[in-house]
C-alpha positions as CSV (number, residue, x, y, z in Angstrom):
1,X,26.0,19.9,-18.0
2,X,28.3,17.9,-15.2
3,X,31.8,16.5,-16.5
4,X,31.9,12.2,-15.6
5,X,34.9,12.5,-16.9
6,X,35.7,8.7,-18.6
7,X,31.6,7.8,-17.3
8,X,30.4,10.6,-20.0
9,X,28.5,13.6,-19.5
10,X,25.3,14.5,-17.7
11,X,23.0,16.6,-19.5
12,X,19.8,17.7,-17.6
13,X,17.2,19.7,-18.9
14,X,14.1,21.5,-17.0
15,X,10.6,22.4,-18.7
16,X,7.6,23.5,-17.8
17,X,4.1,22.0,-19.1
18,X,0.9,24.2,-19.1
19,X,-2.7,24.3,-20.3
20,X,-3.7,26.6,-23.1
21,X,-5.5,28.9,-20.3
22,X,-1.7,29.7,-19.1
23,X,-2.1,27.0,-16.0
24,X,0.7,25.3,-15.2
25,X,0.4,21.6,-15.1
26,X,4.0,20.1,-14.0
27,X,7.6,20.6,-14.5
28,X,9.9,17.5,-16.4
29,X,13.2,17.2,-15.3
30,X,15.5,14.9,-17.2
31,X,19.0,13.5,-17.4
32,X,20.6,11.8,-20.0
33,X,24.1,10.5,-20.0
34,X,26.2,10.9,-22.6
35,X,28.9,8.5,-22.5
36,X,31.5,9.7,-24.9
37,X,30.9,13.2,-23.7
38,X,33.0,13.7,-20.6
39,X,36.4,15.1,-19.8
40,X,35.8,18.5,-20.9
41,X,36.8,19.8,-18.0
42,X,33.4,20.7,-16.2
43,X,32.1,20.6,-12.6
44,X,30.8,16.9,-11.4
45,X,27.2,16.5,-10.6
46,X,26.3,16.2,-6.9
47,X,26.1,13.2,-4.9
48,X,22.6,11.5,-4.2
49,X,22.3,9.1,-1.4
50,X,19.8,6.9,-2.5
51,X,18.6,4.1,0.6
52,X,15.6,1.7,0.5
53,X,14.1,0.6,3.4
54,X,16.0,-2.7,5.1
55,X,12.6,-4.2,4.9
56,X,9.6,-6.2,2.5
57,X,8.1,-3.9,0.4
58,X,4.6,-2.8,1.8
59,X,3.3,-3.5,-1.9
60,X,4.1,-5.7,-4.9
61,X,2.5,-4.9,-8.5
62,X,3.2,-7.7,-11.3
63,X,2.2,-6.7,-15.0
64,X,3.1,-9.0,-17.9
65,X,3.6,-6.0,-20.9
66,X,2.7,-7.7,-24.4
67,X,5.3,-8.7,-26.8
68,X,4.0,-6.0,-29.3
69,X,4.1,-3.1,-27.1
70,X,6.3,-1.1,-28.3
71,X,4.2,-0.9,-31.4
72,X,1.5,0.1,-29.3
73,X,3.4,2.5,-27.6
74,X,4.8,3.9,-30.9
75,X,0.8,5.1,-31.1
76,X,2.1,8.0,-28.8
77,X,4.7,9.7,-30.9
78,X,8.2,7.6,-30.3
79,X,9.1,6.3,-33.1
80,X,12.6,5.6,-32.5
81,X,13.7,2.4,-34.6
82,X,15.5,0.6,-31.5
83,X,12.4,-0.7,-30.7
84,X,10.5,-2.0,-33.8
85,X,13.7,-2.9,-36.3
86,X,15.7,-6.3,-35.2
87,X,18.1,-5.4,-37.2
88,X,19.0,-1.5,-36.0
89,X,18.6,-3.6,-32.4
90,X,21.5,-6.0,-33.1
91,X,23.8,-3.0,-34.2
92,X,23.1,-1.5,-31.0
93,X,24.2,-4.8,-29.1
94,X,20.8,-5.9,-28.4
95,X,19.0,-9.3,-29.0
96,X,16.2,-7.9,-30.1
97,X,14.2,-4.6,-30.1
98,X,13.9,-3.4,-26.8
99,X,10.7,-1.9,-24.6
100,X,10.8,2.2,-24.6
101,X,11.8,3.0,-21.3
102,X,8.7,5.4,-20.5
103,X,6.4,3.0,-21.5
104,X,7.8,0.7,-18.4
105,X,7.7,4.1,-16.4
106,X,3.8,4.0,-17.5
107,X,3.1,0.7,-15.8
108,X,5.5,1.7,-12.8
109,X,3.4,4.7,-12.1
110,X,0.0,2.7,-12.6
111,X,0.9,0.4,-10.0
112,X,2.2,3.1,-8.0
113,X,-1.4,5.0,-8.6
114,X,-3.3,1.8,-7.7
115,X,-1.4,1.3,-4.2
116,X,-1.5,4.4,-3.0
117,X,-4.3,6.9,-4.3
118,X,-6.7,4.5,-6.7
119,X,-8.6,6.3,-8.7
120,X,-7.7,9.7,-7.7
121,X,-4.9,10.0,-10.1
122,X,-5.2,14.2,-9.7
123,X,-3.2,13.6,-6.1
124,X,0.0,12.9,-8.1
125,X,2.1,15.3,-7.2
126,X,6.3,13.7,-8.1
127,X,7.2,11.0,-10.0
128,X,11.7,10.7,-9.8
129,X,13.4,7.8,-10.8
130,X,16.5,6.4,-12.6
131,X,16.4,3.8,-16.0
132,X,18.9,1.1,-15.1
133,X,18.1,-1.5,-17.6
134,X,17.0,-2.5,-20.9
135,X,13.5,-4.6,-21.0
136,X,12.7,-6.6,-23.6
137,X,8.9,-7.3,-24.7
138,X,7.1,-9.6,-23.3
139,X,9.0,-10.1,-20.0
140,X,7.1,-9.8,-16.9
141,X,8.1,-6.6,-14.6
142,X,7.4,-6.3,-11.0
143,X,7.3,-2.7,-9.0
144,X,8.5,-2.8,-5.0
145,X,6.7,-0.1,-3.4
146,X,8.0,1.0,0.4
147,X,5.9,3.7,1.9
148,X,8.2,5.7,4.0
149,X,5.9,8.5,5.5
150,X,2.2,10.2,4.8
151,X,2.3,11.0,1.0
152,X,6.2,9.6,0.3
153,X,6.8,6.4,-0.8
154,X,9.9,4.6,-2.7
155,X,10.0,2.5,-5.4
156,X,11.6,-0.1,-8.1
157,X,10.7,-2.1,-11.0
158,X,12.6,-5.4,-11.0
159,X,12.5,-8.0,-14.6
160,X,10.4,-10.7,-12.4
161,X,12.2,-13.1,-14.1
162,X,15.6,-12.4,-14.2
163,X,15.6,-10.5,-11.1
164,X,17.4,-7.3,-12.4
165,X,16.6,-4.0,-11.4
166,X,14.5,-2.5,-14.7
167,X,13.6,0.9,-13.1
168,X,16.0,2.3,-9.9
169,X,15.7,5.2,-7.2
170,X,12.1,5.7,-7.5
171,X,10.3,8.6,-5.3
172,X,6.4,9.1,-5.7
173,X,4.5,11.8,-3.4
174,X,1.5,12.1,-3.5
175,X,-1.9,13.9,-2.0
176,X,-4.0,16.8,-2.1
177,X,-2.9,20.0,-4.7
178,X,-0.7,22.2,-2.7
179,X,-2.4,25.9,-3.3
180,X,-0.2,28.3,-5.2
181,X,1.8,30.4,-3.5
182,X,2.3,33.9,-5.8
183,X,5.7,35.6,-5.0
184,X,7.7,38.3,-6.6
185,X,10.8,38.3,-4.8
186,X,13.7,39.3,-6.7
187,X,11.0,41.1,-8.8
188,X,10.4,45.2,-9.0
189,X,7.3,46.5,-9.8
190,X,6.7,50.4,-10.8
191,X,2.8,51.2,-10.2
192,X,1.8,54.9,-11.2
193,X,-0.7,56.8,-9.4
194,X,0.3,54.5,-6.0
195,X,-0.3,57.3,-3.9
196,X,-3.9,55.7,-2.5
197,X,-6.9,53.8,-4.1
198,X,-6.1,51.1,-6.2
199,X,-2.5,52.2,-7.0
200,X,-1.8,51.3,-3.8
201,X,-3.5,48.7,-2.8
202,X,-1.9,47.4,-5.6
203,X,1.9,48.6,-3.9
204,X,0.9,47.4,-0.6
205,X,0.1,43.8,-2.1
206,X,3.3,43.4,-4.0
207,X,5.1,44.1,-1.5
208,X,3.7,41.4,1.0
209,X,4.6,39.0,-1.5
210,X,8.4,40.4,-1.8
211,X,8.8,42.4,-4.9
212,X,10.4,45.6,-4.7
213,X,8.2,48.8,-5.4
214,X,8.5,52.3,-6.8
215,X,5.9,54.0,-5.8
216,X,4.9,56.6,-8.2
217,X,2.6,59.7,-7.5
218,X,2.4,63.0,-8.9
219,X,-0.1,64.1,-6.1
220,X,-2.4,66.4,-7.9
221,X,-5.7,67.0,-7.5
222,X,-8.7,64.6,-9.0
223,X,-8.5,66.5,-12.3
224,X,-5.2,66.7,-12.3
225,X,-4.7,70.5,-11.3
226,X,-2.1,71.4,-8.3
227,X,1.0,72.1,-8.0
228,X,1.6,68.0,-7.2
229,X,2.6,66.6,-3.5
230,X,5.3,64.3,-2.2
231,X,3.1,63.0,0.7
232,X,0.8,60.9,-1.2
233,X,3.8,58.5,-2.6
234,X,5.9,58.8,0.6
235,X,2.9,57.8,2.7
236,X,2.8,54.5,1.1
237,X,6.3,54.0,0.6
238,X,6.6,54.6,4.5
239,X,3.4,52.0,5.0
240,X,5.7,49.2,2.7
241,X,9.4,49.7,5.1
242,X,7.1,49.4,8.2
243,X,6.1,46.3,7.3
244,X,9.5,45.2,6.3
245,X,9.5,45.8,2.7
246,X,11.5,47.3,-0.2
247,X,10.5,50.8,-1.6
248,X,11.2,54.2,-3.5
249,X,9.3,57.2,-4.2
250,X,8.6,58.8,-7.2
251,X,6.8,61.8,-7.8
252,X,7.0,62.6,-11.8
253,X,3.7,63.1,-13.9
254,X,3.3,60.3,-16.3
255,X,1.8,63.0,-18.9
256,X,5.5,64.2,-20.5
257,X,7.9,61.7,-22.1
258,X,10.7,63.4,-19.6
259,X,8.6,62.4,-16.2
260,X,8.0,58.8,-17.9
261,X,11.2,58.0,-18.3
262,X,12.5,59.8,-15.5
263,X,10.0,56.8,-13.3
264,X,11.8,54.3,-14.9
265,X,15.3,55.4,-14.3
266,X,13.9,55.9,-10.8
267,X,13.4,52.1,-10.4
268,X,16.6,51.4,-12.1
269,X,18.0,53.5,-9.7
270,X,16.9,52.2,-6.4
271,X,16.5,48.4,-7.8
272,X,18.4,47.8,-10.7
273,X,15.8,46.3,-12.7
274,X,11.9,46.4,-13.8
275,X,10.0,43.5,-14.3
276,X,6.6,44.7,-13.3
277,X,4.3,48.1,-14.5
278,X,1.1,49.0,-13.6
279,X,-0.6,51.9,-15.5
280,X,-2.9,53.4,-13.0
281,X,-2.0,57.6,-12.8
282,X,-5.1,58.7,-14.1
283,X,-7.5,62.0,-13.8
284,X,-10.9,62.8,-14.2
285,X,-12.6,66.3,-15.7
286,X,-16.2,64.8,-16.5
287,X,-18.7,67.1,-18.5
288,X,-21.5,66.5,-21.0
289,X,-19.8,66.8,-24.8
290,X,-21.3,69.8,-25.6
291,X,-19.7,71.5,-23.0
292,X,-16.6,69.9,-23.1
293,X,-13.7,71.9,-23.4
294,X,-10.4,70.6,-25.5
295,X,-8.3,71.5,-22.3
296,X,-10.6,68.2,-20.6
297,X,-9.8,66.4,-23.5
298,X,-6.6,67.1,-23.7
299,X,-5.8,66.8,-20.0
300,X,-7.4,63.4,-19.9
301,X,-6.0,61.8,-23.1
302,X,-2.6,63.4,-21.6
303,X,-2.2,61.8,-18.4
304,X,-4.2,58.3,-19.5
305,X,-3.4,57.7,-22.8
306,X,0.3,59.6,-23.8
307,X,1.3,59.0,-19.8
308,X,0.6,55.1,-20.2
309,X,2.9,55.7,-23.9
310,X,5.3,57.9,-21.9
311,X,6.4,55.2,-18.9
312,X,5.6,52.1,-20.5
313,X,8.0,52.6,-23.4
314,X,10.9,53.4,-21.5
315,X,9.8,49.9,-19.3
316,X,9.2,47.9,-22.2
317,X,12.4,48.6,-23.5
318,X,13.9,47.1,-20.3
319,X,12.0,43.8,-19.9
320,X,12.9,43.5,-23.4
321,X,17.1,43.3,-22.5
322,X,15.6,41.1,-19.5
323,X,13.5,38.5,-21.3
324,X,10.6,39.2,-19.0
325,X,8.1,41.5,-17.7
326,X,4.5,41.9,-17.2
327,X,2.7,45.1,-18.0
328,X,-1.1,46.1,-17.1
329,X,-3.0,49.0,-18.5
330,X,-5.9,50.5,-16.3
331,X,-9.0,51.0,-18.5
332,X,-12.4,51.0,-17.7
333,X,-16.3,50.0,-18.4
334,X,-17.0,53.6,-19.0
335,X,-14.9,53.0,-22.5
336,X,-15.7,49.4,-23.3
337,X,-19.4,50.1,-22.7
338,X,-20.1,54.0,-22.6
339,X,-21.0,56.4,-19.6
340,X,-22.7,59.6,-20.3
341,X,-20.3,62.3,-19.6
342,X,-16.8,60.6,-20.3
343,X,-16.4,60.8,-23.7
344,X,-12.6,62.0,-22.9
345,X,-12.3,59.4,-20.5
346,X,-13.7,56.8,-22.4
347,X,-11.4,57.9,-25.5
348,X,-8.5,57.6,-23.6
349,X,-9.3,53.9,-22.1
350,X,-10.1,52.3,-25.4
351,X,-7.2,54.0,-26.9
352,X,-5.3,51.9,-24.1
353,X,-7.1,48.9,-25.6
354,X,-5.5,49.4,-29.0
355,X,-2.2,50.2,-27.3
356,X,-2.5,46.5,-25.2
357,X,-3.9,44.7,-28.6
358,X,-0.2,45.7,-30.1
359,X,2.5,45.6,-27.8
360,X,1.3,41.7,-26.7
361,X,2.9,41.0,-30.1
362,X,6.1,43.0,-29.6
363,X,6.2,41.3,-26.2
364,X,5.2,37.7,-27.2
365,X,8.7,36.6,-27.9
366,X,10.6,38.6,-24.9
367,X,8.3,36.7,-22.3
368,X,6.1,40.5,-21.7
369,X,2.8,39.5,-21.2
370,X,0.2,42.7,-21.5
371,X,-2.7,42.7,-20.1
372,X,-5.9,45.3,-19.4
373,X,-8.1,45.3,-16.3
374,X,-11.1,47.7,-15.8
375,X,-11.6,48.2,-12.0
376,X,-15.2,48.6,-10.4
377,X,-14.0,50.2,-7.3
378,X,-14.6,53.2,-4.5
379,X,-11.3,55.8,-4.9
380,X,-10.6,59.2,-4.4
381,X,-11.9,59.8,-8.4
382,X,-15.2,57.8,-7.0
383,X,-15.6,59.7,-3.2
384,X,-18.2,62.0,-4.2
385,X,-19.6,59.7,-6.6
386,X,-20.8,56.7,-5.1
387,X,-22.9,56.0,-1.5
388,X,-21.4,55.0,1.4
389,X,-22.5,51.4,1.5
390,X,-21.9,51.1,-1.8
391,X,-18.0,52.8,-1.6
392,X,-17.4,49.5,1.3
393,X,-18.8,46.6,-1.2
394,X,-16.5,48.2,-3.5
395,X,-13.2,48.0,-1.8
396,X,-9.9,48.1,-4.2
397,X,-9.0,45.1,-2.1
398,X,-11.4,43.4,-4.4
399,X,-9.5,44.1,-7.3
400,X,-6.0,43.5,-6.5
401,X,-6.3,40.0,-6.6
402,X,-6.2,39.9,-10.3
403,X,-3.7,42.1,-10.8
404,X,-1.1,40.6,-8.8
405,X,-1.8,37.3,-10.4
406,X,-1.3,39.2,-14.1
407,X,1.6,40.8,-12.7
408,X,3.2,37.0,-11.5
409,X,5.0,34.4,-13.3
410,X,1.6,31.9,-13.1
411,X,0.2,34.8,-15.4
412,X,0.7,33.0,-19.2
413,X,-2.3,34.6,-21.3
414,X,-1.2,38.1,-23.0
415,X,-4.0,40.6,-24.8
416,X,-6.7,40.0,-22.1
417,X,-9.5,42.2,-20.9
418,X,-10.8,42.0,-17.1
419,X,-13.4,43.2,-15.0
420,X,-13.0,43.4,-12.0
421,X,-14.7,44.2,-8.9
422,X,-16.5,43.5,-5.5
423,X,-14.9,40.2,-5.7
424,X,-16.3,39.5,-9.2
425,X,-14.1,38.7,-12.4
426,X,-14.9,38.5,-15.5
427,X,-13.1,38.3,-19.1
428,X,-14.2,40.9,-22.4
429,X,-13.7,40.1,-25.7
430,X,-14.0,41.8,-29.1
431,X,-16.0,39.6,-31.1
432,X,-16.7,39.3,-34.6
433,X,-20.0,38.3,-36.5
434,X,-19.8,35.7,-39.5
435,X,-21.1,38.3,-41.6
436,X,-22.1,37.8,-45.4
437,X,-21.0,39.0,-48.3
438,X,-23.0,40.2,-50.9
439,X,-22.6,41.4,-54.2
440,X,-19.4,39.9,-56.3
441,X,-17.0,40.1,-58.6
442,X,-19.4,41.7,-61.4
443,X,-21.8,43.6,-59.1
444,X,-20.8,46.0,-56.6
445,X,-22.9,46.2,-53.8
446,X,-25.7,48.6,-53.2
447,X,-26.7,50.7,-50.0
448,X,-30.1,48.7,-50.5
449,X,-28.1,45.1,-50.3
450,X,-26.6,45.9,-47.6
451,X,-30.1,47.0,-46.0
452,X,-31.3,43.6,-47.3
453,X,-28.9,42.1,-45.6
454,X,-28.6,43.5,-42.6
455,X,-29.9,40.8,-40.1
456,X,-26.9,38.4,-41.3
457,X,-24.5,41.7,-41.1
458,X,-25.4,41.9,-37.3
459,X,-25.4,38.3,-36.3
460,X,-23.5,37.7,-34.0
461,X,-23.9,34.2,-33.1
462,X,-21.0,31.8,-33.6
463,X,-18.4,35.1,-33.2
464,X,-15.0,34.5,-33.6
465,X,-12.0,36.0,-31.5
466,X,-8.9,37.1,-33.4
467,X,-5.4,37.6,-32.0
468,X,-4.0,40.1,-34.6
469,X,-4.6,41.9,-37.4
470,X,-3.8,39.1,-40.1
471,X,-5.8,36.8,-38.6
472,X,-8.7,38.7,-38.7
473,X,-7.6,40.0,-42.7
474,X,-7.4,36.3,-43.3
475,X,-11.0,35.4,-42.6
476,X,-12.1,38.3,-44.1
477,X,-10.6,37.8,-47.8
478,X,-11.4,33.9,-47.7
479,X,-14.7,35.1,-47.1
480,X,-15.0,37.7,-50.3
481,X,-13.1,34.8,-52.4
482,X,-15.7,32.4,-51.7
483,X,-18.1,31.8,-54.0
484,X,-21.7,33.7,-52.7
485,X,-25.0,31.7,-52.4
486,X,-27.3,33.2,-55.0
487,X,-30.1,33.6,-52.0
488,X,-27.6,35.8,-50.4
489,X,-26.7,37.9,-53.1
490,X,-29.0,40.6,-54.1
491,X,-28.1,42.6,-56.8
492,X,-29.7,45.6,-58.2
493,X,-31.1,43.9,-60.7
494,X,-32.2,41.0,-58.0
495,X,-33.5,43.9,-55.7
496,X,-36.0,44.7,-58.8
497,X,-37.3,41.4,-59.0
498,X,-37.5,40.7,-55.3
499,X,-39.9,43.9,-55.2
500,X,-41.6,42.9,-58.3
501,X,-42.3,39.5,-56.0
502,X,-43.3,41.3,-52.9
């Protein structure tokens, strides 16, 4: 709000427009005055020297708007009555209704489109101007286009009859997308397990890009036994000073609720804030079921599973007094799609699933978006595992990419699975069948209705995606209410018959 003192008051408001994938598609800026709404004492708003060119215009677009355009325009939402109702028109010291301001703005920026980049509208890239003037309907409008440099031009829209300037201080740039540059200055990120591998890769990355990092590493062995080691976590915060960056060390074990939160005070500590956590500590003790021990369960589920509860509740409750934060969970392919020997492992990474599927609705409203990746890559938990040529292909540079995009502010989708790896992504998605329901009210179903039935039970085509529970609850009572087709609905007695037919 700036203070015009006897002028009014300028109010100017910001907002961001995006896709439903989370793209952002432009930013609005806009300024209103309010003229009885100065004098309260506030700051003034900056000066703005606006100069066109002492010269002709290098392009001159006339457009004769129809007398009934504002009812057209009203077809996109504005229905305010200034410009339909003669009468409300008058009261506001008008002849007669008046053209809505943005639908003039629509045929500025067509002619601005047509001059400069026709048919390539996509190379817009800022439209600025200032509404001088009130047009009425049917009056023909003329927009004075200067070009000032490669991709800048200047512009007005004059009342081609009266001369008057309609549309003032006009800017349009122009030409080909500028690439997103992803940044997290001012930001702090904790990553666990950021003593190598993925964890940090993922440090180093962050760091490039300006956020601050506490880089958190127990520095145990593979299946977590050891004594732990500083040198893991201190290697890689000495790699992120040499190169100019922000870091601290920590060196808790994510599997008690004391070393979790002591990670957190760590970055609030050093930083001050955290608006970034990666989940990545893990462990591996792989052994067939039957030979499984509940020490390898235990130790697993601890470290993956209560150490992803222990630091990311103490985080959470942090972005939550912020208003912001981003969160990723490490999981894997082993527990969205099974590998023989990991049933601990895999326990622990769909548990991280359910974990993920919950707190994106406790973080919807505080701006924490949650997210899950499963990495294919070549770590120190993969050394012995995988061939040589096969470790290169599988680089964790290849997976960082995504998770410094779902750790950034471009990042806008929450609840998502990713795969990730060797420079290939891809999204997973638990999907539900149409099902059928058999039986009803009257009839209970049967073991043999639901073996009757048991090609429409596991169809799968035209599966649906839910967000929550209740969604999901939704569906599935609308779908008992609803009335069953007879052919659907075999009943004991129907099971008879249908055997007496067969």
């Amino acid at each position: 709000y700036y203070d015009k003192g006897s002028k009014g008051a300028l109010i100017v408001a910001k907002s961001d427009t995006r896709h439903s994938n989370g793209k952002k598609l432009f930013t609005s800026i806009i300024t209103i005055l309010g003229r009885l709404d100065g004098g309260f004492g506030g700051e003034d708003a900056p000066s703005q020297a606006f100069v066109f060119p002492d010269r002709k215009p290098d392009f001159e677009v006339d457009a004769l708007p129809s007398p009934d355009q504002p009812l057209i325009y009203r077809l996109s939402g504005d229905i305010f009555q200034l410009h339909v109702d003669p009468q409300f028109a008058r009261m506001a010291g008008f002849e007669k209704p008046i053209m809505h301001g943005l639908c003039t703005y629509g045929f500025a920026c067509r002619a601005l489109m047509k001059s400069l980049i026709p048919n390539v509208p996509e190379k817009v890239r800022r439209i600025a101007c200032r509404f001088s003037q009130a047009l009425y309907p049917g009056e023909p409008i003329r927009t004075l286009i200067w070009k000032t440099q490669e991709g800048k031009s200047l512009w007005k829209t004059i009342n081609a009859k009266s001369g008057e300037v309609v549309i003032d201080r006009g800017i349009f740039e122009y030409g080909d997308p500028h690439p997103v540059d992803i940044r997290f200055d001012g930001r702090v990120a904790i990553v666990t397990g950021a003593g190598g591998g993925l964890g940090r890769e993922y440090a180093l990355e962050l760091a490039r890009r300006g956020a601050r990092v506490l880089v958190n590493d127990y520095g145990g062995f593979r299946d977590g036994s050891g004594g732990g080691s500083r040198e893991m976590a201190d290697r890689v915060v000495g790699e992120i000073r040499a190169m100019g960056g922000e870091a601290a060390a920590s060196y808790d074990s994510v599997s008690t609720l004391e070393g979790g939160r002591n990670i957190v005070k760590a970055a609030i500590d050093a930083f001050g804030r955290v608006d970034i956590l990666i989940n990545n500590a893990g462990i591996l003790r792989d052994r067939s079921f039957g030979k499984m021990e509940f020490e390898d369960w235990e130790g697993v589920i601890g470290v993956h599973l209560h150490g992803a509860f222990n630091v990311t509740q103490p985080a959470f409750r942090v972005m939550r007094e912020l208003g912001y934060g981003r969160i990723l969970f490490t999981i894997s392919a082993a527990g969205l799609y099974g590998n023989f020997g990991q049933v601990n492992y895999s326990a622990a990474k769909m548990g991280l699933v359910g974990m993920m599927n919950a707190l994106k609705l406790e973080g919807e409203k505080y701006n924490i978006m949650v997210n899950a990746v499963a990495p294919i890559a070549a770590t120190r938990l993969t050394s012995d595992i995988l061939p040589p040529d096969m470790q290169d292909k599988m680089k964790p540079e290849y997976v960082s990419p995504i998770v410094v995009f779902l750790c950034s502010d471009e990042c806008r989708n929450s609840g998502n699975i990713y795969n990730a790896g060797m420079g290939f992504y891809n999204r997973v998605a638990l999907m539900t069948g149409p099902g059928a329901v058999i039986g009803g009210k009257e009839n209970t179903p049967s073991a043999e209705n639901v073996s009757m039935n048991i090609d429409k039970i596991l169809n799968i085509a035209d599966a649906k995606e839910y967000k929550n529970l209740t969604d999901m609850a939704t569906d599935f009572m609308s779908a008992y209410q609803q009335k069953p087709d007879r052919k659907d609905v075999l009943t004991d007695k129907g099971l008879k018959n249908a055997r007496a037919v067969f």
